[in-house]
C-alpha positions in Angstrom: -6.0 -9.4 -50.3 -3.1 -7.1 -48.6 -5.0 -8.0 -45.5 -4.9 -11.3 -45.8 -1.2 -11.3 -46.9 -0.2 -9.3 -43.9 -2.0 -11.9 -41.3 -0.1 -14.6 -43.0 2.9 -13.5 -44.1 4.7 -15.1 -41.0 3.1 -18.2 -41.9 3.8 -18.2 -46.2 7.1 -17.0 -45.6 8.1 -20.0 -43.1 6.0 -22.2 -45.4 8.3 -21.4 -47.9 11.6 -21.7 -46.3 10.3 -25.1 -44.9 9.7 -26.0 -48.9 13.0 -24.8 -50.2 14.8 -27.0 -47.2 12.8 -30.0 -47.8 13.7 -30.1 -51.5 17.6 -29.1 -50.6 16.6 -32.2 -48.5 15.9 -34.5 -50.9 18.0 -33.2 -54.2 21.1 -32.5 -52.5 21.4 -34.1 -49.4 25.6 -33.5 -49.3 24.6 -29.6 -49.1 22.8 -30.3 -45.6 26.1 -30.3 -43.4 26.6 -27.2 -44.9 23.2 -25.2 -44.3 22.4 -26.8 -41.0 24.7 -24.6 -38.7 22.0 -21.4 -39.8 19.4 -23.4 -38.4 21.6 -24.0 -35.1 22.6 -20.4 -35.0 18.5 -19.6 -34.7 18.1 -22.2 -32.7 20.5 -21.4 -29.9 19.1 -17.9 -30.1 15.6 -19.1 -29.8 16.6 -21.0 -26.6 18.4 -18.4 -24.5 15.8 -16.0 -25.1 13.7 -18.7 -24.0 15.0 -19.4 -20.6 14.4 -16.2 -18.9 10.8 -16.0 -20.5 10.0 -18.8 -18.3 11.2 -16.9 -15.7 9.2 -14.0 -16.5 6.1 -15.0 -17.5 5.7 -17.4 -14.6 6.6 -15.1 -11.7 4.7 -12.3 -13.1 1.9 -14.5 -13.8 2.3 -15.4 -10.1 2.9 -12.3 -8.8 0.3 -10.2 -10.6 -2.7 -12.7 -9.9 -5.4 -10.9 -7.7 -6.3 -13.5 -5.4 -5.0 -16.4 -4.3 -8.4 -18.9 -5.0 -7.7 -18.0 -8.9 -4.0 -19.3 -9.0 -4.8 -22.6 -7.1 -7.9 -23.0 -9.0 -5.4 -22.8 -12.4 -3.6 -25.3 -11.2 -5.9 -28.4 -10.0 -8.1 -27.3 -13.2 -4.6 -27.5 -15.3 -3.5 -30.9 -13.9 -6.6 -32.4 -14.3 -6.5 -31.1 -17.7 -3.5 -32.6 -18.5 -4.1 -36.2 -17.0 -7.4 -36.1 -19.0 -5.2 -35.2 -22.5 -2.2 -37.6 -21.7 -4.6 -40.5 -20.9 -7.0 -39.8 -23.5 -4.2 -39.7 -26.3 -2.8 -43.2 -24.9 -6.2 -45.0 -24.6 -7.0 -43.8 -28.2 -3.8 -45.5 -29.2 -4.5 -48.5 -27.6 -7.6 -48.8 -29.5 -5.8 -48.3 -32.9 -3.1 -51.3 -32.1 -5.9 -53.0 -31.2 -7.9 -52.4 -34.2 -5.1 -52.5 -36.5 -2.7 -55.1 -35.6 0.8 -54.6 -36.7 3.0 -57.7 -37.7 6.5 -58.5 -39.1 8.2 -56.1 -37.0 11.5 -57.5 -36.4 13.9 -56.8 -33.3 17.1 -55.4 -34.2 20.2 -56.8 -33.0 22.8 -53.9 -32.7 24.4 -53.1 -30.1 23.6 -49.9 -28.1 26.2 -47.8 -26.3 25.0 -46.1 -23.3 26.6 -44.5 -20.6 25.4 -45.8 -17.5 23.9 -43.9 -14.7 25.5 -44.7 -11.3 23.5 -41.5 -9.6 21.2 -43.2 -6.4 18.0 -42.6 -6.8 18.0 -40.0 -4.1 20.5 -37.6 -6.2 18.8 -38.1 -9.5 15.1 -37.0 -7.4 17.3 -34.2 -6.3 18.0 -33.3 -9.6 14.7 -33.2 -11.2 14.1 -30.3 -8.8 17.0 -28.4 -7.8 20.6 -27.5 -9.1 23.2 -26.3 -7.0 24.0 -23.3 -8.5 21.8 -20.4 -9.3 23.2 -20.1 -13.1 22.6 -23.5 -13.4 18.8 -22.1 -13.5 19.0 -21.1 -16.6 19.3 -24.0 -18.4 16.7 -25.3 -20.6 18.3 -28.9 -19.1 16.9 -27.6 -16.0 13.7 -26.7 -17.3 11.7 -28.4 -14.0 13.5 -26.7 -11.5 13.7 -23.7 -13.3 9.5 -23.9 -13.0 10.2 -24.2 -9.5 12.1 -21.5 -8.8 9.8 -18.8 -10.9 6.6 -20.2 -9.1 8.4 -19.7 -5.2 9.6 -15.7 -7.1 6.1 -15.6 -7.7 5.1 -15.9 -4.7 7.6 -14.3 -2.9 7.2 -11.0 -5.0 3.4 -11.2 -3.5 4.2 -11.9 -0.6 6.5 -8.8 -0.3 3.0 -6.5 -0.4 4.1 -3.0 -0.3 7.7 -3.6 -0.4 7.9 -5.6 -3.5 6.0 -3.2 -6.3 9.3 -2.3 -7.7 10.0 -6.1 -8.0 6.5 -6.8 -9.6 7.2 -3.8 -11.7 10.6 -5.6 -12.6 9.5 -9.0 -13.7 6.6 -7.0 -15.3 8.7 -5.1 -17.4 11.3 -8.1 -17.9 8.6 -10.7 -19.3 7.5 -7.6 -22.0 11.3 -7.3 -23.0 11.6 -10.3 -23.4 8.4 -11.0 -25.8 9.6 -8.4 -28.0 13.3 -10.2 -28.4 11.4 -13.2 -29.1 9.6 -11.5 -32.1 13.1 -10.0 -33.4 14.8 -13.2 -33.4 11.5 -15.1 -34.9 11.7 -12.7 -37.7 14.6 -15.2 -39.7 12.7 -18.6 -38.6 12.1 -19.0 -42.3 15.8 -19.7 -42.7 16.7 -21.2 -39.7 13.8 -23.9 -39.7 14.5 -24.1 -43.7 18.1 -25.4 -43.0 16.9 -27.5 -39.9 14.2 -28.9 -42.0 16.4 -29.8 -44.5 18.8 -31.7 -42.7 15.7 -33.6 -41.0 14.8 -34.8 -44.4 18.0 -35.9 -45.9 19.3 -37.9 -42.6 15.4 -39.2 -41.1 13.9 -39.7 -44.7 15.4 -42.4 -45.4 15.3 -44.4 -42.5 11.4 -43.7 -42.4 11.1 -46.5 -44.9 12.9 -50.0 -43.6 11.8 -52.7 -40.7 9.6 -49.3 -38.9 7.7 -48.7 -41.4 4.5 -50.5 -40.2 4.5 -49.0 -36.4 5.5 -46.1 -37.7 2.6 -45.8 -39.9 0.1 -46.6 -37.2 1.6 -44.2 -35.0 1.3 -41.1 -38.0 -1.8 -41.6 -39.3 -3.3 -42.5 -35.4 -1.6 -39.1 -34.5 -2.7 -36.9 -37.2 -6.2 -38.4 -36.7 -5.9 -37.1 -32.9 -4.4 -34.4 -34.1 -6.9 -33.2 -35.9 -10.3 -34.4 -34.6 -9.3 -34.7 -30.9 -7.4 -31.1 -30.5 -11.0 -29.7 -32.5 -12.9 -31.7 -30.1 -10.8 -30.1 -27.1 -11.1 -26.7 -28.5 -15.1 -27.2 -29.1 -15.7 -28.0 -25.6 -12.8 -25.0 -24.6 -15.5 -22.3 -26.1 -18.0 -24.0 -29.0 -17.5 -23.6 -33.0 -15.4 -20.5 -32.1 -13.2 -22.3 -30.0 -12.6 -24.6 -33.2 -12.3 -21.7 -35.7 -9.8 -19.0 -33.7 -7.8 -22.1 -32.6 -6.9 -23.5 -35.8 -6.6 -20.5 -37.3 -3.4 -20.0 -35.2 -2.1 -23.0 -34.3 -0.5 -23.5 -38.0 2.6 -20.9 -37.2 3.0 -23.4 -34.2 2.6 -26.7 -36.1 4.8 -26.0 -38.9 7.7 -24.5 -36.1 7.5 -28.0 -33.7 7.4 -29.8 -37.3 10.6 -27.7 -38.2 12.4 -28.1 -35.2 11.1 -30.8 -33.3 12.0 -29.5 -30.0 8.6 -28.2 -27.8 11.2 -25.5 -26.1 11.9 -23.9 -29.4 7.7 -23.6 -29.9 7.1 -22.1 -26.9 7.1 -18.6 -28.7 5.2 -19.3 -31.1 2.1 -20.8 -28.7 2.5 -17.8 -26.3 1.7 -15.8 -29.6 -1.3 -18.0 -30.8 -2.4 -18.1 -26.9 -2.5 -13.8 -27.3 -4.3 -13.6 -30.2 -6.7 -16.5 -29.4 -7.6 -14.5 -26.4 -6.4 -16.5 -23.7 -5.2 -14.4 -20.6 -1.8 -14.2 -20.3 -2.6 -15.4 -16.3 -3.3 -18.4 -17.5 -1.1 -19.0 -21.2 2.1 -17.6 -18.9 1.3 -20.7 -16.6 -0.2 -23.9 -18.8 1.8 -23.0 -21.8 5.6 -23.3 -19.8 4.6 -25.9 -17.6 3.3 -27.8 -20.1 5.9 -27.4 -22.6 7.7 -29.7 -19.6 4.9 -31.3 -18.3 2.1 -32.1 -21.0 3.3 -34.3 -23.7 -0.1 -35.7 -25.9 2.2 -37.0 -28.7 5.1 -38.7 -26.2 2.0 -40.3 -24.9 0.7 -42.1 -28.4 4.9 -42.7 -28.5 5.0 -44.9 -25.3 1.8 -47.1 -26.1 3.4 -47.9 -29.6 7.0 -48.3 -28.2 5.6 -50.3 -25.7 3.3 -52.5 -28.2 6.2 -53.2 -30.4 8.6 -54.5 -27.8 6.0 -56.8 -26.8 5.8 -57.6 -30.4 9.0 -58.4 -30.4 9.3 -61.0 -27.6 5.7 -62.2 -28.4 3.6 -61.6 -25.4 0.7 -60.7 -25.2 0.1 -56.7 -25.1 -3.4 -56.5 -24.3 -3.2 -58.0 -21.3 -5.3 -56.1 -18.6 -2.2 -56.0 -16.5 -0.2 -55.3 -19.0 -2.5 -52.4 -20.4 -2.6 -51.0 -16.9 1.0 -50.9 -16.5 1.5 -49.2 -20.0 -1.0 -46.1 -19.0 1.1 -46.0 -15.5 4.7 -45.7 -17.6 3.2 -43.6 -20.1 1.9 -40.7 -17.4 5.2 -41.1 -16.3 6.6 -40.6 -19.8 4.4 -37.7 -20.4 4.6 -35.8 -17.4 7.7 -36.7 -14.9 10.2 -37.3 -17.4 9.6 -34.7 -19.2 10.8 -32.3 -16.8 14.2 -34.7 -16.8 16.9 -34.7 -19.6 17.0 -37.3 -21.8 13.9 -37.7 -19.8 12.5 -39.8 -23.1 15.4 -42.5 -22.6 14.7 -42.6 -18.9 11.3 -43.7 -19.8 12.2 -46.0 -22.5 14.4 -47.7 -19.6 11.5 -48.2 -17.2 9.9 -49.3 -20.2 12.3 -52.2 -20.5 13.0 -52.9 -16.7 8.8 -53.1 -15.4 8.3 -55.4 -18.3 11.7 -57.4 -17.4 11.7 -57.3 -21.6 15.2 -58.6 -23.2 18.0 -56.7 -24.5 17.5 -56.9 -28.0 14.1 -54.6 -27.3 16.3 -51.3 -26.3 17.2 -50.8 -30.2 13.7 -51.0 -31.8 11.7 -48.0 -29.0 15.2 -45.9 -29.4 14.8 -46.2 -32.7 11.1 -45.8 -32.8 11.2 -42.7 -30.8 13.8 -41.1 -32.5 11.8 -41.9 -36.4 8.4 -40.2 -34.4 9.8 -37.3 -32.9 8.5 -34.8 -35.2 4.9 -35.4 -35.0 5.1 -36.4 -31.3 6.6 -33.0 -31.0 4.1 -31.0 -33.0 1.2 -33.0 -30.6 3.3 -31.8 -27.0 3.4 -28.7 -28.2 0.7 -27.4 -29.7 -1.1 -29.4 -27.3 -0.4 -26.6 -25.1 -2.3 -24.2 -26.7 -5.3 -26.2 -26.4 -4.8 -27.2 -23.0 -4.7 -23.5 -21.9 -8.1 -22.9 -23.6 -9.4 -25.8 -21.9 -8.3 -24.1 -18.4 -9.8 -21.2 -19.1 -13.1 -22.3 -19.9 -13.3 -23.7 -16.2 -11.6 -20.2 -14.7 -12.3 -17.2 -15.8 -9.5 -14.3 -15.0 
């Protein structure tokens, strides 16, 4: 019995805090305003210790892989593996909007205030990639180029041979460092995600139950089904009924953290820890698990299809269309992968959304909307998504 409570002590104890917020939540929501600055205050810790683990892990992941066949083998293997998810989570929503028709959704007819974007599309590519500054870096707003820069370190620091060991040695030393100030500052999740949760309850609740409430029910019970089945499926095929058992077994820490905070940055801890003790080299969890935390979004994939499904909904056109299906799966990769790498990347895609379709103004409301009501269970799918993803690379290469 101590054993057991000493394996999931993490877990009960974050289970708990999560509890106490929700019913602060619900009982006294004019308390929230109150409590919610603890859960910024472990949030902002969370994300600059964040920042230069991406650093780390992917350089010394890089930098400390033997040959070079293995690291471009992780790659194609890792892309293909997220194409496969991204599309398989949006066909599978297709099929459940087609099976399960949603009506009386009603367009809403506020006005939304956005600053416009007067950037050509030659700075905003530049952008997505670079930053002029080298502080600028380390920025989770500049998450993609920050990927960049680590990978070209990487490389660099092997490149080096002889005369970079005491660099390797660095970023070696750096990515361990920083692990263990993740774990310290992990150590009061249980109150920070309590007072997060707690604000998520008293301001989303409510709103969880007018004009959305039909799309957004398709999209949480679709997504839990996928979430559930698929990720077991995906873990089966990663390595058989062990697969299934050692990746559930630690993807609730991960879960109830994405739930919590709805932010895949802030879960990135937590899956690099599941990754460990799931047994997943840390050549290939130091790789998938980053990059996809930009790149590999399961649950912003079931997001677009429905976003998508409702504006068309709202105009009455025809969804299932074949061209109109095709164009869908071509925004929602987009969705998934590219703009996640952008900030506000989810509003850039809810704009192409609007402009490929040529769909009226009176559309932008209802997928704001939508997306902001399923961000918690679209986040909990992109990032424990990860976890599975990396155990689907490494059952095709083996480290």
């Amino acid at each position: 019995m101590q054993e057991v409570l000493k394996n999931y002590s993490g877990i009960l104890l974050l289970l708990l805090g999560i509890t106490v917020g929700s019913i602060i939540g619900i009982v006294a929501p004019n308390v929230v305003n109150y409590i919610k600055p603890l859960g910024d205050i472990f949030l902002n810790l969370l994300f600059v210790s964040v920042v230069p683990l991406v650093f780390f892990a992917v350089s010394n992941s890089i930098a400390s892989l033997e040959q070079q066949s293995k690291f471009g083998k992780i790659m194609i293997t890792m892309v293909f593996t997220f194409l496969f998810f991204i599309l398989t989570a949006a066909i599978f929503t297709i099929c459940a909007v087609y099976l399960f028709p949603v009506s009386g959704v009603l367009g809403s007819k506020e006005i939304v205030e956005a600053t416009a974007d007067n950037d050509s599309w030659g700075n905003r590519i530049v952008g997505f990639f670079t930053v002029g500054e080298f502080t600028h870096l380390f920025s989770r707003q500049n998450m993609l180029a920050l990927l960049i820069f680590s990978f070209m370190t990487g490389f660099s620091a092997r490149k080096a041979g002889e005369k970079g060991q005491a660099f390797r040695l660095f970023i070696a030393s750096g990515y361990e460092v920083m692990k263990e100030l993740l774990l310290l500052i992990m150590k009061i999740a249980p109150i920070g995600l309590g007072a997060y949760f707690a604000y998520q309850v008293a301001t989303l609740g409510p709103q969880l139950f007018g004009f959305y409430a039909k799309p957004l029910g398709l999209y949480y019970i679709a997504g839990i089904i996928y979430f559930l089945v698929f990720f077991s499926l995906y873990a089966f095929m990663a390595n058989g009924q062990n697969g299934v058992k050692n990746f559930w077994t630690n993807a609730i820490y991960p879960t109830l953290t994405a739930l919590s905070t709805c932010s895949s940055f802030a879960t990135m801890p937590a899956n690099l820890q599941a990754a460990t003790k799931i047994g997943i080299p840390s050549q290939i969890s130091n790789l998938v698990i980053p990059i996809g935390t930009t790149l590999h979004k399961n649950g912003s994939s079931m997001s677009s299809i429905i976003k998508i499904y409702v504006a068309f909904l709202i105009i009455g056109r025809d969804f299932f269309e074949p061209t109109n299906l095709l164009l869908a799966l071509g925004i929602t990769i987009f969705v998934s992968i590219v703009a996640g790498g952008i900030p506000n990347g989810g509003y850039i895609g809810e704009m192409l959304m609007i402009s490929v379709y040529q769909l009226p103004q009176e559309a932008i409301p209802a997928v704001i909307i939508i997306g902001t009501l399923v961000d918690p269970l679209a986040t909990v799918l992109n990032a424990v998504g990860d976890i599975v993803a990396a155990m689907f690379v490494n059952r095709f290469v083996k480290v």
